[in-house]
N, C-alpha and C positions, 0 to 999 in steps of 0.2 A: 701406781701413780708416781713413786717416788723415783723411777727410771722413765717418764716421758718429765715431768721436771727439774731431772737432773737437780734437787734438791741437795744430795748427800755424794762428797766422795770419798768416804769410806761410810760402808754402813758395817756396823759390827756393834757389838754388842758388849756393854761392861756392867756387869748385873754386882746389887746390890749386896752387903755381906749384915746390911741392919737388920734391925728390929722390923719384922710386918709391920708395926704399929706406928712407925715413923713419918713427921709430917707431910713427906710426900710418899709413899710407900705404893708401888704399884705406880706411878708415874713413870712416863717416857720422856727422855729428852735428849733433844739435839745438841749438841756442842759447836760452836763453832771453829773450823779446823785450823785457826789459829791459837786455840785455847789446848796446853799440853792435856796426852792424854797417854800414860803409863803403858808403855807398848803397843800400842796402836798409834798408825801414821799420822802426824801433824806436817801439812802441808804448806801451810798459810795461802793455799791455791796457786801457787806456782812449781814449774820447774826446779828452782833450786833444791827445794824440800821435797820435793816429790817423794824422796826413799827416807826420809827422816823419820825414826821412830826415840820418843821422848823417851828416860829415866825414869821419869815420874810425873807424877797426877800432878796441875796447878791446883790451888786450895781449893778455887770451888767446885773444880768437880771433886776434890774428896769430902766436900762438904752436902755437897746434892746426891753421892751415894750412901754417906755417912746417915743422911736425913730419910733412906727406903728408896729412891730414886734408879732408874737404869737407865745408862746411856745406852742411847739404838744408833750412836752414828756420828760423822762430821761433818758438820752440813757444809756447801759449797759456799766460795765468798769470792770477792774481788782481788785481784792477788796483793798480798800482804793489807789487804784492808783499802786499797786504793781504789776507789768507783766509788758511782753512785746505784748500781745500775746490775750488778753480779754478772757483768758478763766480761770481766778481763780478767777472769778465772783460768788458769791454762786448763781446766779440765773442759771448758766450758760453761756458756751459758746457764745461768735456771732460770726458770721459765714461773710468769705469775699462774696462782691457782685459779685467781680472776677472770685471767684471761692468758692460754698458754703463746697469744703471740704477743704480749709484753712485759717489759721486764717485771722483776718483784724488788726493786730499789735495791742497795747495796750501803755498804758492804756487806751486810750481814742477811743476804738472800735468801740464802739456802736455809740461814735458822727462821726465817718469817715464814718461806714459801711449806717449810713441812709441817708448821708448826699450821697454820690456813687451811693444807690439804687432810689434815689427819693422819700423819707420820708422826710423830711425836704429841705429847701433850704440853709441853714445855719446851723452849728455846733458850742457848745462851747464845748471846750477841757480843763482839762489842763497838763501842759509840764514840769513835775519838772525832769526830763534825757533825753528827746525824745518822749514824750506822748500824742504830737501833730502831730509831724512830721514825726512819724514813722507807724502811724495807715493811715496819710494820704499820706503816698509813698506807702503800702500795698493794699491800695485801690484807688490810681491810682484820687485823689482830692488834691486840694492844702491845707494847713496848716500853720498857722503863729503863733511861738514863739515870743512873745514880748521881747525887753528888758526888763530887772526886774525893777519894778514901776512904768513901765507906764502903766498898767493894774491894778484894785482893788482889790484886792484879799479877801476883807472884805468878809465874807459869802461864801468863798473855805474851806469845813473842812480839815484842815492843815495835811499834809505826811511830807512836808520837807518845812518848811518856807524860807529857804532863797535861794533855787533853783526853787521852782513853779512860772507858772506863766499861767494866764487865757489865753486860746489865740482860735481864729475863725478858723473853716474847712467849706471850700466852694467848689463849682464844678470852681468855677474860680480865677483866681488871683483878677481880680478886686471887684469880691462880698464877699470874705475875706477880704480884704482892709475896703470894705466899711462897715464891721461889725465892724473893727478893729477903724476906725473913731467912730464911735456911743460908744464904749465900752473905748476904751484910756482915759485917762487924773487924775487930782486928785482926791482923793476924800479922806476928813473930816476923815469916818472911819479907811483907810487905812496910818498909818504914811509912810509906806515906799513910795509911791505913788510919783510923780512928775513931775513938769508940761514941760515938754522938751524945749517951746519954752523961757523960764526962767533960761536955767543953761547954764551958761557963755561955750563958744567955740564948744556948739550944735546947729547948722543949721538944727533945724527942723519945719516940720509944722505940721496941725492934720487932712488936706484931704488927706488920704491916699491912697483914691482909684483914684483920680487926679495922681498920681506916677503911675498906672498902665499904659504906655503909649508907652514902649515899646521899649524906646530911649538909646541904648544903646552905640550908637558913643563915641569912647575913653574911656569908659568903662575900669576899668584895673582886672584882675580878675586873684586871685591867687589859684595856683593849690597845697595842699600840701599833697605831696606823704606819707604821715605819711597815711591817710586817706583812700587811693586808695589800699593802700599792704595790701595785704589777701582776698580782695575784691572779692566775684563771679565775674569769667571772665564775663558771659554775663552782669552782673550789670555796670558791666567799661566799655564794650566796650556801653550801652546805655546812658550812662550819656557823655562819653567823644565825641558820636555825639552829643548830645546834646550843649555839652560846646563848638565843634568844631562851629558847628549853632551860636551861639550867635560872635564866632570869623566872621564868614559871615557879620553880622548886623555892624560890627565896633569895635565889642569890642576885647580887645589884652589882653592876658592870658600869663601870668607867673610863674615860678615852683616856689615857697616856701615852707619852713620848719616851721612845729611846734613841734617841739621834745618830749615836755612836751604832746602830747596827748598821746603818749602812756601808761602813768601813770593815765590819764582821769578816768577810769573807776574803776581803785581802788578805788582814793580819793572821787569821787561820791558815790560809793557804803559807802564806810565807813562814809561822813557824812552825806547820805542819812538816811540811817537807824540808828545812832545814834539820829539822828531830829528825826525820826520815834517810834523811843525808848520813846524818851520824849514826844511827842505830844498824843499816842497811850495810855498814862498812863494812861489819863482822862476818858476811858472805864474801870472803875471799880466795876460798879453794883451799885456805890451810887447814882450816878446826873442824868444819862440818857440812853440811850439804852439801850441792853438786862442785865438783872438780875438773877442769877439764883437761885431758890432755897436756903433755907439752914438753918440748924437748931438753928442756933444763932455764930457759928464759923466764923470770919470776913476773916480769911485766906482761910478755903474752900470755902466761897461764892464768896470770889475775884478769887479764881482759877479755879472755875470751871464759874465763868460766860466768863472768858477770853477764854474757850475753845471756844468761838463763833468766836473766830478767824479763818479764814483760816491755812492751813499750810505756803503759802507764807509770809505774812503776820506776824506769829509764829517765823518763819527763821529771819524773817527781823528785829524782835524785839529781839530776843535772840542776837544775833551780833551788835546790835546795843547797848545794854546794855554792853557786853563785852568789846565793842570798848570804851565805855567810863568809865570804871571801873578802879579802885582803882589801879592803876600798870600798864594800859594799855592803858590809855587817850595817852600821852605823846609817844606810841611807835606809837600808831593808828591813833587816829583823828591827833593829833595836825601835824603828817607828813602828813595828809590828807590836811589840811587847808593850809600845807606849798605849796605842790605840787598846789594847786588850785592857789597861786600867781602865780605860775609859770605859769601854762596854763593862767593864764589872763593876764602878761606880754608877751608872746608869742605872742597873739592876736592884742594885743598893736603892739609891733614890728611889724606886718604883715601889719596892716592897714597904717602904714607909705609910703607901696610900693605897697599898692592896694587897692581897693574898695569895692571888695566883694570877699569873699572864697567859693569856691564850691568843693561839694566834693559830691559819694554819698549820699542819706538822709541815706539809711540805708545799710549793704555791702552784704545783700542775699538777695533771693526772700521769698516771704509769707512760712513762715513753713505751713506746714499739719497740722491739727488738731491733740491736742496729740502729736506731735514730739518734745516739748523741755521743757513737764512739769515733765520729767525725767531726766531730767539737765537739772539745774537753771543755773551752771555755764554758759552753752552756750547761755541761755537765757539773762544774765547778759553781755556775751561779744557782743552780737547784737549791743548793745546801742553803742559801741566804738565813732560814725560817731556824736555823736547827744550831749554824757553828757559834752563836753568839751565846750561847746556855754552857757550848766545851769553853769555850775562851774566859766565861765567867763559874766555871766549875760547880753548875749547878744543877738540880731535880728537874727531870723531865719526864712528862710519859706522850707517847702517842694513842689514843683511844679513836675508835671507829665513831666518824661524826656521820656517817650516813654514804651515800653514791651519790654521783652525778655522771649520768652518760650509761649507768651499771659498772662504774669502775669506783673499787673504792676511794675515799678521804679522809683523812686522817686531821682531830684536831690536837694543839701542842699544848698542854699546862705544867707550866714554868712554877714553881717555888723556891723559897729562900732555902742557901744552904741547909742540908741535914731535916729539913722540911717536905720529907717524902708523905708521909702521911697525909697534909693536905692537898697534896696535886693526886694521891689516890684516890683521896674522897671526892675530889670534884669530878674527877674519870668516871667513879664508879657510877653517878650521879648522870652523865653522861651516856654510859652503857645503858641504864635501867630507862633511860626515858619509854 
């Protein structure tokens, strides 16, 4: 299955040295092959890395084999995390389990699509716009967004540092959870990291799949219409039974405003790819991956090994350099980072009159293969549902709201920072209907 889905490019195997009795023990999981993995190839699905093989494990995967856990593999992605869609992968396409002539979302394809066909039991992803959450409402499995630092990020090769963030795709809410326990908390290498049940006016804990339980009595759950308009009719009318369900169980839903999303996708994209600008420098033929040729001219040999870029990629780097250029910082990014207060005081405001926001995970159904590597633009407006949660560095998961057409849908609940526990309870709630 996992070679007509081109799910995994490397599949190899990094077994467990725990305890049997460990809480994932006997679990499979995917890695995503921008997450390091101690001699075994990290590609980030590109050319450049193609032959890169890491030093060492990033924290969580020493933390998911520490817990009984074996990796079977590295699942395929967008290259360096760039897509929506996993098909600017230099290995190739992967392909949904839904339906193998379209895609399974991106970036984080290959860890949704194995994790749907029964290649793995477990998935890590990671989510710097929706690159958790949108592979995993394409392919019809749950997906959880961390808040930013409660996951290690040490050994993530960085796209956009201050919006990524590692996060688990599982066939359930509660075995996402429980990846999500094994992999959370601080860690040494990571400064941004933190330990939740230590920051003054957060109620949180770190069994997370304990929260999967399905209690969602008095539950208040806000609906904002920012999110819903433009949306595929059948996409609404599946998620709003869905949100109707959960009204069943106890929980009371109310309309709210977040104004600021509709600027979301600007401000993402622009300091997406200005991070990306700067992070992507380090591919210069000196330190590491590909090199190319060259007769002793340090300018050709830097230009032509950067051709190992994708064109996504190229795009994302050239606009990211512009956004931050001499006369252009101040018109671009900096009204980028302004508008990102806004969407994170928004959030703020909302959480005051509710407990969880739902909204679509993503507002179409799975493109076709091919259908949107022709417009980026329309590729870039998918994210709409997903980059305002990175922008405001908060809890997300996508859980399975049902089909429409036979293709899955995916609905999104939003919680206040370090507030994992109640967007799993409401998921789980969601699952059981």
């Amino acid at each position: 299955m996992s070679a007509d889905l081109n799910a995994f490019i490397t599949e190899e195997r990094i077994e467990s040295d725990a305890d049997a009795t460990g809480p994932l023990a006997d679990a499979t999981v995917a890695v995503k092959d921008n997450i390091s993995t101690a001699g075994v190839t990290t590609t980030c699905g590109s050319e450049m890395l193609a032959d890169y093989v890491p030093p060492y494990s990033a924290t969580v995967v020493e933390r998911l084999t520490d817990a009984g856990a074996t990796i079977v593999g590295k699942a395929n992605m967008d290259e360096f995390g760039m897509g929506t869609t996993t098909e600017t992968s230099a290995f190739g396409p992967t392909r949904n389990p839904a339906d193998p002539e379209r895609v399974p979302g991106g970036s984080s394809g290959g860890s949704a699509a194995a994790v749907a066909a029964g290649e793995a039991d477990i998935a890590l992803g990671s989510d710097t716009g929706g690159s958790v959450r949108c592979p995993a409402a394409f392919c019809g499995v749950v997906g959880i967004k961390p808040t930013y630092g409660l996951v290690s990020r040490y050994g993530l090769i960085a796209y956009a540092n201050s919006l990524e963030q590692i996060g688990p795709i599982a066939g359930t809410v509660e075995e996402a959870a429980a990846a999500l326990s094994v992999i959370a908390g601080p860690d040494p290498n990571d400064g941004t990291t933190r330990d939740p049940t230590e920051i003054d006016g957060v109620d949180a804990g770190t069994d997370y799949a304990a929260a999967a339980d399905g209690d969602v009595d008095g539950l208040t759950v806000g609906i904002p219409t920012e999110l819903f308009d433009g949306a595929d009719e059948r996409v609404v009318e599946t998620v709003e039974a869905a949100i109707a369900d959960l009204q069943t169980q106890g929980a009371e839903t109310t309309e709210i405003s977040l104004p600021s999303v509709e600027h979301a996708v600007q401000a993402y994209y622009v300091i997406a790819m200005a991070e990306a600008s700067s992070n992507l420098a380090r591919f210069d033929g000196v330190r590491y991956g590909y090199r190319a040729e060259s007769d002793g001219n340090w300018n050709e040999a830097f230009a032509e090994t950067r051709e190992a870029f994708g064109s996504e990629v190229k795009r994302r780097i050239l606009l990211g350099t512009y956004a931050l250029s001499a006369g252009y910082h101040d018109k671009y990014y900096e009204k980028a980072q302004d508008a990102r207060a806004w969407v994170r005081q928004d959030f703020e405001d909302a959480f005051e009159a509710v407990d969880v926001i739902a909204s679509p995970t993503m507002p179409v159904l799975p493109f076709e293969l091919g259908e949107s590597l022709d417009d980026p633009l329309r590729m870039y407006l998918a994210d709409a549902n997903t980059t305002p949660v990175n922008l405001a560095n908060l809890p997300a998961i996508s859980v399975p709201a049902g089909e429409a057409d036979g293709l899955p849908v995916g609905l999104q609940l939003v919680g206040p920072k370090f507030d994992e526990e109640t967007v799993i309870r409401a998921a789980s709630a969601v699952e059981d209907r």
